[in-house]
C-alpha positions in Angstrom: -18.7 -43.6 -25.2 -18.0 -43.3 -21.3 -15.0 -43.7 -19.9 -13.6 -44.8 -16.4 -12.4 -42.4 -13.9 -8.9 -42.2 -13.3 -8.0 -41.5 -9.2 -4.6 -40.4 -7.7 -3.8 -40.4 -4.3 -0.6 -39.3 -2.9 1.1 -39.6 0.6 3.5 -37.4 2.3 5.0 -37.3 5.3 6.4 -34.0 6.5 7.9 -32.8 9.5 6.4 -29.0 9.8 2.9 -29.0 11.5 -0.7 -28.5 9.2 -1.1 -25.1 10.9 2.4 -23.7 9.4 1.4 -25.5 5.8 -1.6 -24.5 5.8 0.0 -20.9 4.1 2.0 -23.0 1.9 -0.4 -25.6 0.5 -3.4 -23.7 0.5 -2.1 -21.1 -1.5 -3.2 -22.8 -4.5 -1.8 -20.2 -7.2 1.7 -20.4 -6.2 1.4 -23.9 -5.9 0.0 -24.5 -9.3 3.0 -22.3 -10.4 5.3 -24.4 -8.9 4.1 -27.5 -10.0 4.3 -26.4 -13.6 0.3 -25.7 -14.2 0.0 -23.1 -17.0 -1.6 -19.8 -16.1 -5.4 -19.5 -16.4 -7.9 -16.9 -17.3 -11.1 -15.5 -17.4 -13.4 -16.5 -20.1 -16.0 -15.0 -19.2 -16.8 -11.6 -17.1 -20.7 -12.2 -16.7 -22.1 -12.5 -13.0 -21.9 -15.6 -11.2 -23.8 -17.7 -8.6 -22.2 -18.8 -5.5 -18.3 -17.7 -6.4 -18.2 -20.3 -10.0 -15.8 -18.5 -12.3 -15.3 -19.5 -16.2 -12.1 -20.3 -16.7 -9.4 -21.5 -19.8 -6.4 -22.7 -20.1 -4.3 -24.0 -23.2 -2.2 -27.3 -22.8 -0.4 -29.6 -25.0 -1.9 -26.9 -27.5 -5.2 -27.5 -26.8 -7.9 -25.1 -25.3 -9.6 -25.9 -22.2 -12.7 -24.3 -20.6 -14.2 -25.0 -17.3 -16.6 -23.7 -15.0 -14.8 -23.7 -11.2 -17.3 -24.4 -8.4 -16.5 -22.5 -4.9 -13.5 -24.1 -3.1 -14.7 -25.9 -0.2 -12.0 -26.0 3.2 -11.7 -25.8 6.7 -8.6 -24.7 8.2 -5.9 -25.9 8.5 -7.1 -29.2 7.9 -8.7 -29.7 4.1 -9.8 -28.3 0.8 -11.1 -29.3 -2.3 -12.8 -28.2 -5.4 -14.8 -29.3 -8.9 -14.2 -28.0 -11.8 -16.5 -29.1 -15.0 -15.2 -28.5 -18.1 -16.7 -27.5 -21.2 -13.9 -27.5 -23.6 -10.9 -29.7 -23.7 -10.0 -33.8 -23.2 -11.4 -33.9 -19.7 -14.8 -33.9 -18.3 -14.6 -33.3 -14.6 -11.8 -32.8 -12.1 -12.2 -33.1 -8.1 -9.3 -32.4 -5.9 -9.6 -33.1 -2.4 -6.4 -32.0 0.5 -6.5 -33.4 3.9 -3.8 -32.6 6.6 -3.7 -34.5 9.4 -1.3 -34.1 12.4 1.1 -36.7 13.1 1.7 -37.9 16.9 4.7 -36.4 16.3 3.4 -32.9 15.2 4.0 -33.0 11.9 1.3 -34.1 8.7 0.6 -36.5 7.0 -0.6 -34.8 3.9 -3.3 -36.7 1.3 -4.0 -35.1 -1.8 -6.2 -37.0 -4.2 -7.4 -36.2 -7.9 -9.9 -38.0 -9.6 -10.3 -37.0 -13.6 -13.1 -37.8 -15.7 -11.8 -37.9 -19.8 -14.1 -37.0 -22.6 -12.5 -38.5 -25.2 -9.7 -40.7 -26.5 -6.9 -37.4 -26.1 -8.2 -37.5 -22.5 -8.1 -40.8 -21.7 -4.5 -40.5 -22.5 -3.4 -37.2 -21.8 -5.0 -37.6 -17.8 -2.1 -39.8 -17.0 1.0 -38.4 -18.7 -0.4 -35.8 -16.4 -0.9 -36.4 -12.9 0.5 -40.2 -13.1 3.8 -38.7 -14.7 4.4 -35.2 -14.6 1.9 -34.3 -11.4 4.0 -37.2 -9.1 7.1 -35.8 -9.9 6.3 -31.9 -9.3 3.8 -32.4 -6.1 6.6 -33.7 -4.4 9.2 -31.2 -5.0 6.4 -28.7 -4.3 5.4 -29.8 -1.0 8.7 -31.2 0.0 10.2 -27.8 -0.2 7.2 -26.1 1.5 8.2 -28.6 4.5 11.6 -27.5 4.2 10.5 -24.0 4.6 7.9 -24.3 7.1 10.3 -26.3 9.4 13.1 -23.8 9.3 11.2 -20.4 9.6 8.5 -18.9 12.3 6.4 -17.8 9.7 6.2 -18.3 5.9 8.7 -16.2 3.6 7.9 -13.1 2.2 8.2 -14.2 -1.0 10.2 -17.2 -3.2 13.9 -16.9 -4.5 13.2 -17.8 -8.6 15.4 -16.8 -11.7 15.2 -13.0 -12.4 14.8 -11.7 -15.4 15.9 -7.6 -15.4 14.8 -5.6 -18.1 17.6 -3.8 -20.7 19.3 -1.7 -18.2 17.4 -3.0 -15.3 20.3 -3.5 -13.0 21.5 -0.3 -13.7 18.8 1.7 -13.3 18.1 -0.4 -9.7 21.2 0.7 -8.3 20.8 4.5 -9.9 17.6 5.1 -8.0 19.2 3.2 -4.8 21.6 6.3 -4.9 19.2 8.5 -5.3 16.9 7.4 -2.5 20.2 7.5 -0.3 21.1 11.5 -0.9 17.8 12.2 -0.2 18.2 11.1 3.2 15.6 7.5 3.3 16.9 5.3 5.8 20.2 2.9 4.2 18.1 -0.5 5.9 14.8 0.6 4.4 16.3 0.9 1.1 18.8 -1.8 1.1 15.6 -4.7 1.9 13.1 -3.1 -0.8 16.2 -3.6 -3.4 16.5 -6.8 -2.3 12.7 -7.7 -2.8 12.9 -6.2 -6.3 16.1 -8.1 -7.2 15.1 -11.5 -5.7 11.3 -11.9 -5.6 9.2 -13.6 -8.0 6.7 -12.1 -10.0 3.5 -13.5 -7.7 5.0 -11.5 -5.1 6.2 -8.6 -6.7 2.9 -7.5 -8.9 1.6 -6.5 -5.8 4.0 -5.4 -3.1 2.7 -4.4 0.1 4.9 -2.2 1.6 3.4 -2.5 5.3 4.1 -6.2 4.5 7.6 -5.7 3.7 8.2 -3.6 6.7 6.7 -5.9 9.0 9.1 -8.8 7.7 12.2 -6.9 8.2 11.1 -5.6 11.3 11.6 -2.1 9.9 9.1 0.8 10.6 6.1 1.0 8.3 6.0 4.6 7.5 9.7 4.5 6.3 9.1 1.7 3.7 5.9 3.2 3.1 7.4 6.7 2.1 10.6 5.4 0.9 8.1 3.3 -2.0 6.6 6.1 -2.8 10.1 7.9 -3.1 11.6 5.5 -5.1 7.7 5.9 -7.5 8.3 9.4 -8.0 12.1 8.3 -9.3 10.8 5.6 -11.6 12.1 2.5 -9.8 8.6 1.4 -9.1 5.2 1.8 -10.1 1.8 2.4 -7.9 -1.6 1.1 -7.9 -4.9 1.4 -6.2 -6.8 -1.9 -5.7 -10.6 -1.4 -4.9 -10.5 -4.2 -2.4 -14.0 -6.4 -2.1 -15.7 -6.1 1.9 -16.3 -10.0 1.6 -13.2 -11.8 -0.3 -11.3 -9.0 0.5 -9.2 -9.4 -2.5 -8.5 -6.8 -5.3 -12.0 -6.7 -7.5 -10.3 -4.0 -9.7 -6.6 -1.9 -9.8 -6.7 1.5 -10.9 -3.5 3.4 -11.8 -4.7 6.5 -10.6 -7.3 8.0 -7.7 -9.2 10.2 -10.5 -10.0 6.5 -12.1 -11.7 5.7 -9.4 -15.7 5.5 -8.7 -17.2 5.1 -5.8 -19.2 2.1 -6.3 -17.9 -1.6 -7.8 -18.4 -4.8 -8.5 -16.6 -8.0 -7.6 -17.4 -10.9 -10.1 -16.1 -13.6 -7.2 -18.5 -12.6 -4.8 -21.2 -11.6 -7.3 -21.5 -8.0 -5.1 -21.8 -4.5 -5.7 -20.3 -2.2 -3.1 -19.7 1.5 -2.3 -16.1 2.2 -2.0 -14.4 3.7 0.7 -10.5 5.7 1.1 -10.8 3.8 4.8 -10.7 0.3 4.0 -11.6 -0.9 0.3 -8.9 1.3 -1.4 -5.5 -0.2 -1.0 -2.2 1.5 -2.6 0.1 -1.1 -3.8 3.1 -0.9 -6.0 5.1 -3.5 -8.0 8.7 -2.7 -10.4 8.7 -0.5 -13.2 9.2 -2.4 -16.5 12.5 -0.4 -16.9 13.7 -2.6 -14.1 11.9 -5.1 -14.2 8.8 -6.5 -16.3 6.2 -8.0 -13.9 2.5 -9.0 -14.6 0.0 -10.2 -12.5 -0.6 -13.6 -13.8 -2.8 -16.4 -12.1 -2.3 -20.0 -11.9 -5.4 -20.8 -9.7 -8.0 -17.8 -9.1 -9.3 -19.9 -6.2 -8.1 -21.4 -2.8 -8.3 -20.6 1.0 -5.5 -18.5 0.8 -7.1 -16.0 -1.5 -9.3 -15.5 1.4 -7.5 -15.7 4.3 -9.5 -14.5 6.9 -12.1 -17.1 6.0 -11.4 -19.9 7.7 -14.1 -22.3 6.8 -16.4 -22.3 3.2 -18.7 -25.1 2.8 -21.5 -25.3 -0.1 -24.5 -27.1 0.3 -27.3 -27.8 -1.6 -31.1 -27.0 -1.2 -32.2 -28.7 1.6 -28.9 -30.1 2.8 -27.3 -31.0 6.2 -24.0 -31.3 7.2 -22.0 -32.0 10.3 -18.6 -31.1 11.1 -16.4 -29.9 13.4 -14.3 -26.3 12.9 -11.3 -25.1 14.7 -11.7 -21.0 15.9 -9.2 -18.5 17.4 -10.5 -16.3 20.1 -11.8 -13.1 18.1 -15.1 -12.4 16.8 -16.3 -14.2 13.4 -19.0 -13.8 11.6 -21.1 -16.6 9.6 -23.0 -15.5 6.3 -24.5 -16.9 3.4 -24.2 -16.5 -0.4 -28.0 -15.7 -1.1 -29.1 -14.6 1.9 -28.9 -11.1 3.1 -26.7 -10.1 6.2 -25.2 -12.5 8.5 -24.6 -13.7 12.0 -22.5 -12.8 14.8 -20.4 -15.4 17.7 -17.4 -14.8 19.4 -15.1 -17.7 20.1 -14.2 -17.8 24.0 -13.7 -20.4 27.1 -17.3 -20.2 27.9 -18.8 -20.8 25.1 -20.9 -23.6 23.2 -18.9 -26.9 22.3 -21.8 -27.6 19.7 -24.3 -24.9 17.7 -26.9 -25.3 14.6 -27.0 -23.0 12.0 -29.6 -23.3 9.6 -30.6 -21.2 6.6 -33.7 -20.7 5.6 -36.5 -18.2 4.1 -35.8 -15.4 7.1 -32.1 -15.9 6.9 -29.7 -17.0 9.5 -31.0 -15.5 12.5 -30.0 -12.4 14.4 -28.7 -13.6 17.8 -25.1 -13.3 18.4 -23.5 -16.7 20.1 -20.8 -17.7 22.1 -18.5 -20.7 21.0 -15.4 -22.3 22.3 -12.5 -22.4 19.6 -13.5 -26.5 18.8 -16.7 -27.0 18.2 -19.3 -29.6 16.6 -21.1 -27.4 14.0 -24.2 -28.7 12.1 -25.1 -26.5 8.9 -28.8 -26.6 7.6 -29.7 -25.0 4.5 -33.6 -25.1 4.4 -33.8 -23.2 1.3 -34.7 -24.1 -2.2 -31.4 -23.1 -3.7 -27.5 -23.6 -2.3 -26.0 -21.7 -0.4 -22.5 -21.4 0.6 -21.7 -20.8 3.9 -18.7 -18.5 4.8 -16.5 -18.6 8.3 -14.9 -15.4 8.5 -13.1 -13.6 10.9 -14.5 -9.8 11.3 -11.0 -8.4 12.3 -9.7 -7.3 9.1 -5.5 -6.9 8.6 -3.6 -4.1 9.4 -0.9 -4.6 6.1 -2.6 -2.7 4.3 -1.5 1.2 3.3 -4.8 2.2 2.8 -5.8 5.3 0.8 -7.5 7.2 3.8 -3.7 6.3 5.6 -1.7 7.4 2.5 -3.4 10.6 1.6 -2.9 12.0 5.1 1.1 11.7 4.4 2.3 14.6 3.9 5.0 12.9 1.8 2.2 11.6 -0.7 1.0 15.1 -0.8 4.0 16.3 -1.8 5.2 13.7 -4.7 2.0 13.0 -6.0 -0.1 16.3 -5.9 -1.7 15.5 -8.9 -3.4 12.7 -7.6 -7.4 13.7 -7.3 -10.3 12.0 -7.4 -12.1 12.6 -10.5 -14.6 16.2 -10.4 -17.8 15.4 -8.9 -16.7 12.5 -7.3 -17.5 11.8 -3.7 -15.5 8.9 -1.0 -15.7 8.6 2.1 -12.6 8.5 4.1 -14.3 7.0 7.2 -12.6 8.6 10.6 -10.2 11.4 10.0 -8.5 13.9 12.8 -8.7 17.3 11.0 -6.5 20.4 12.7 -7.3 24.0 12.0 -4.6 26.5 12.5 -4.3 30.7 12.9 -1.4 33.0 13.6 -2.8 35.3 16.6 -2.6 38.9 15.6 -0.9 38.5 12.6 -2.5 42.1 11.1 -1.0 43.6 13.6 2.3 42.1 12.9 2.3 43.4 9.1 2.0 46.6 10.7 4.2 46.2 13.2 7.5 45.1 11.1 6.6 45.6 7.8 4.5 43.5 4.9 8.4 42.2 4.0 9.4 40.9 7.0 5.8 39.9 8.0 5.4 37.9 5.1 8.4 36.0 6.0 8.1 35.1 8.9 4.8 33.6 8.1 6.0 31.7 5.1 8.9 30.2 7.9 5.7 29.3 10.4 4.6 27.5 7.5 7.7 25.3 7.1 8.0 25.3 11.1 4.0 23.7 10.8 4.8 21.4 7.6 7.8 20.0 9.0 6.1 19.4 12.5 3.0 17.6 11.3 4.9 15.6 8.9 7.1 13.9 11.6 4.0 13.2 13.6 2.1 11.5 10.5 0.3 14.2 9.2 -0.4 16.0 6.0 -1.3 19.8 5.3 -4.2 19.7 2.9 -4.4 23.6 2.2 -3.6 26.5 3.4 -5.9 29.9 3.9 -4.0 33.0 4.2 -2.0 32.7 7.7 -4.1 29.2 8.3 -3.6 25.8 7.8 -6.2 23.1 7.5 -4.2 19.2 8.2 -5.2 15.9 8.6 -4.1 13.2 10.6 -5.0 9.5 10.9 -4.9 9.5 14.5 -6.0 12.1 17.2 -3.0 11.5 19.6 -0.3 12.3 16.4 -2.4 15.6 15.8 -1.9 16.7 19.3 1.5 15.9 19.6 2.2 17.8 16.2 0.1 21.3 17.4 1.7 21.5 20.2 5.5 20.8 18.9 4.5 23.3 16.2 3.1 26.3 19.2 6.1 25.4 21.0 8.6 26.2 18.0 6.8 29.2 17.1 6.4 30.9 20.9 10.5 30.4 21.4 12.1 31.0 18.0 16.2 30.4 17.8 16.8 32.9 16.0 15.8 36.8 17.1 12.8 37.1 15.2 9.6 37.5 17.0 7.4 34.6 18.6 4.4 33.7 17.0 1.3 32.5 18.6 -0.9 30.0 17.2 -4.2 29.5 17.5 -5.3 25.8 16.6 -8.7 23.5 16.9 -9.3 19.9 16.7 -11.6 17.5 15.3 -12.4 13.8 15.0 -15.2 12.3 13.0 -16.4 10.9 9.8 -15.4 12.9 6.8 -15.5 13.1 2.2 -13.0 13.4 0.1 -13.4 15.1 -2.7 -11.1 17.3 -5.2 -11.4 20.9 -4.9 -8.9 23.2 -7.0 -7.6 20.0 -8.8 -6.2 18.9 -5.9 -7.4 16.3 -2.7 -9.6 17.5 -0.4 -12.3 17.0 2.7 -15.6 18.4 3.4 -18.7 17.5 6.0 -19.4 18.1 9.1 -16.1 17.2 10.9 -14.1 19.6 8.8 -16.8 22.3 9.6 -16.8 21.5 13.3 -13.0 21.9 13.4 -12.7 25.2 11.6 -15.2 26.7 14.6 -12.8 25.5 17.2 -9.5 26.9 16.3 -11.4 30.6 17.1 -12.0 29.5 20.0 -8.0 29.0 20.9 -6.2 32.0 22.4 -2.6 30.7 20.6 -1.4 29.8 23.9 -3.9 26.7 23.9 -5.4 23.8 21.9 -9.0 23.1 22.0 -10.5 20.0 20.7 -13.7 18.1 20.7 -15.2 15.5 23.3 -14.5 12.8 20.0 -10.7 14.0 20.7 -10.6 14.2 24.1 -12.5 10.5 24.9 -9.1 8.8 22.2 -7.7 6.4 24.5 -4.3 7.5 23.5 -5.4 11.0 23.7 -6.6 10.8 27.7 -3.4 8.6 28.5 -1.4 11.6 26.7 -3.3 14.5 28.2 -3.3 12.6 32.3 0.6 12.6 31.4 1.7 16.0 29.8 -1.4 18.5 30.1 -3.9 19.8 31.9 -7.7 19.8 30.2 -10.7 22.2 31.1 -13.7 21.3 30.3 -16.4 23.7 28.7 -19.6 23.4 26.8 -20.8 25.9 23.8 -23.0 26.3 20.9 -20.9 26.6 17.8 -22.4 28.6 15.0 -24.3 26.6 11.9 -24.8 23.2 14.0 -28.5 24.3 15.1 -27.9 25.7 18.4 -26.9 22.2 19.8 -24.7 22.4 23.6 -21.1 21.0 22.2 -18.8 19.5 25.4 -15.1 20.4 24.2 -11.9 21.0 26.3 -8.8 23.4 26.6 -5.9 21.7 26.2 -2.5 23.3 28.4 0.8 22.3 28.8 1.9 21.6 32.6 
């Protein structure tokens, strides 16, 4: 028996423009959430085509199964999706989102629904649903996102719900609070990541971003950063490491621990395999311990633009389809790629560009030819294959928020806490650009014999602390050391400079009355593996090599460092400020007799 489709429509008219939202309404987990949905999950882990997922869900008692198509959206303006169901009262749902702007800059906001029922149950349980219980809950949800999205700049950092502490939770909260105090983390850092922890919900919490917390309070990422992993090592909270997709970008797996991971994974959303890197697909998150508080990461809607955020337009089409439309850009460069097709194509979004551009699919894929765009333009899609293929607006830039593992592991507080964490033996990940130092003590043979093995030995463990202290405050991390030397790594080249010759300085005009030091030191930018040597983190390849040749070259009263150093654009403002550079050229032993440029680095 076939039954008649049931359509909603529903109105609003809010004061807060689509563009702030946008965040709000197209994040279509929390909204589920807040409309009362029950969570979802996976039924099924097997490979998809084109981004469908199977999903479940139980209401009213019942089990329902459906496989979810791609959501479909431009931004900030609509989305929609279909989901067919295989289990359960209904047939088919669309749901369709348009936001339009108001001549007084704010939306009207339409959001339709039309529901297909299989069955008696459905015919009657479809209405109790969106005609009854949907009404009421859509328009507390989107009245309050207009309520928030009038008031604030940008949308909150999380949502203020009922919290639910563990046994002791409080207590515990406030005992590690003290703790982080004596040991000197800064009173603001610590009093906003309490507050997170003792007001956010659960969405928010199961994967805190501590760059993202920092940037809300206007605090300084590496103190939230180390004061979360601080407040880890005292059991307030707990860290992960999401392997994060190159193309959705979200979190295709979460490992507990770096010797978990591989370096190769899957993401069942984008139907990809990919080779993981520390540099930009490993991100360390953290969310409460359950002795505080007991968070999971639960979904509502697995879906929606703002899973993807950088995407700003997704539009299926099937084989043979054309479709016309207009997009909205910001002036950055985007790329355009397709779900079966192989690579992608390049435009940047300027005042010179296009108003109007083709793009077509078909058997020898989107073209190669980068184009020029203005930020509105009339956009015709073609897909002159035989199968769909959905077309993906992204923006290449990708966010800064995120402590990433090549970032973390080069903390020299990380290091320190968590010196167990190793990859796995035998397992090699790239890192992608790393500044490695390489430090000596000049003549420090003839320093045993000069004062003694006693004394000698402790005055180079003290030129240790004078180096770990140093290179710590300038964002660094000592990796190992080698007798008097010390091999360190740094994120950027201009900190590594900075920390060398704070650390040369120290050592050449002691406070005390023991003898000054002089250290010879060597640096390095390039492309470098980690790996775990002597069960704990490590680097190898060519850019580690290259820098252990250059600290021989140093007299201690000097810094030499590589043309990749020197050409930094930080570095060069830094050096035409503060030093003076010569400029030499050398062959450097086991890189085939090859001429390298490098430069010796002086104080004024």
């Amino acid at each position: 028996m076939a039954y008649k489709d049931f359509h909603y429509r529903w109105e609003y008219d809010l004061k807060a423009s689509p563009e702030k939202l946008w965040a709000f309404v197209a994040d279509t987990n929390r909204f589920n959430r807040d409309a009362g949905l029950p969570r979802v999950e996976k039924s099924i882990s097997e490979k998809s085509k084109n981004g469908r997922q199977r999903l479940r869900l139980f209401r009213f008692g019942m089990p329902v199964e459906w496989e979810e198509q791609p959501f479909e959206w431009v931004k900030p303006h609509r989305f929609g999706v279909v989901r067919r169901y295989f289990k359960g009262p209904v047939t088919e749902i669309k749901i369709l989102a348009e936001l339009n702007q108001t001549e007084s800059g704010g939306t009207r906001l339409v959001y339709e629904i039309w529901a297909t029922p299989r069955n008696a149950i459905g015919k009657t349980a479809i209405p109790l649903q969106f005609g009854v219980l949907s009404t009421r809950s859509f328009a507390k949800a989107f009245q309050e996102y207009d309520r928030i999205a009038s008031a604030q700049t940008e949308p909150p950092l999380y949502q203020k719900n009922k919290v639910e502490f563990s046994a002791g939770g409080r207590e515990r909260l406030e005992t590690v609070k003290q703790k982080l105090l004596a040991e000197n983390a800064k009173e603001q850092v610590v009093k906003r990541l309490i507050q997170v922890i003792s007001e956010g919900d659960d969405l928010t919490l199961a994967r805190m971003r501590s760059h993202e917390i920092a940037d809300y309070f206007h605090l300084l990422r590496k103190d939230m950063l180390e004061t979360c992993l601080l407040a880890t090592r005292h059991g307030l909270l707990d860290l992960q490491w999401d392997i994060v997709c190159p193309h959705c970008r979200g979190a295709a797996d979460t490992s507990k621990s770096l010797s978990k991971l591989n370096s190769h994974s899957y993401c069942d959303s984008c139907n990809i395999d990919f080779n993981v890197n520390f540099d930009r697909s490993v991100e360390l998150t953290f969310k409460p311990n359950a002795a505080v508080r007991n968070v999971e990461r639960t979904m509502f809607c697995v879906g929606g633009p703002q899973v993807t955020p950088h995407i700003i337009a997704q539009q299926l089409l099937k084989p043979n389809e054309e479709r016309v439309m207009k997009l909205p850009f910001e002036k950055e460069r985007h790329r355009v790629r397709a779900s079966n097709i192989q690579g992608g194509r390049f435009f940047i979004v300027n005042d010179e560009g296009s108003s109007s551009v083709s793009i077509t699919a078909d058997e020898n894929g989107l073209g190669d030819e980068e184009f020029a765009i203005t930020t509105n333009i009339n956009l015709t899609l073609r897909n002159n294959t035989n199968e769909e293929q959905l077309f993906v607006f992204e923006r290449m830039k990708w966010s800064d928020q995120a402590a990433t593992a090549a970032e973390v592991t080069a903390l020299q507080v990380f290091r320190d806490l968590f010196s167990n964490e190793a990859l796995r033996a035998g397992e090699l990940i790239s890192v992608g650009t790393l500044t490695v130092i390489f430090t000596d003590l000049k003549g420090s043979t003839k320093l045993y014999r000069d004062i003694g093995d006693a004394s000698a030995f402790g005055r180079v463990m003290k030129h240790f602390d004078v180096l770990r202290v140093s290179i710590a405050e300038h964002n660094g991390a000592i990796v190992k050391t080698i007798g008097d030397a010390v091999m360190a790594v740094f994120r950027r080249p201009v900190d590594a400079i900075k920390a060398i010759f704070n650390a040369q300085e120290l050592l050449a005009n002691p406070v005390d009355d023991s003898l000054p030091l002089r250290l010879k030191a060597g640096i390095h930018t390039g492309h470098a593996i980690a790996v775990t040597l002597n069960d704990r983190l490590d680097y190898f390849g060519g850019t580690i090599n290259m820098a252990a040749r250059l600290e021989g070259l140093s007299s201690g009263e000097d810094v030499v460092i590589s043309s990749s150093v020197y050409n930094d654009p930080e570095v060069n403002a830094l050096l035409k400020k503060e030093f003076s550079a010569e400029r030499f050229t050398m062959q450097l032993k086991g890189f085939d007799e090859e001429d390298f440029e490098l430069w010796r680095v002086v104080e004024f």
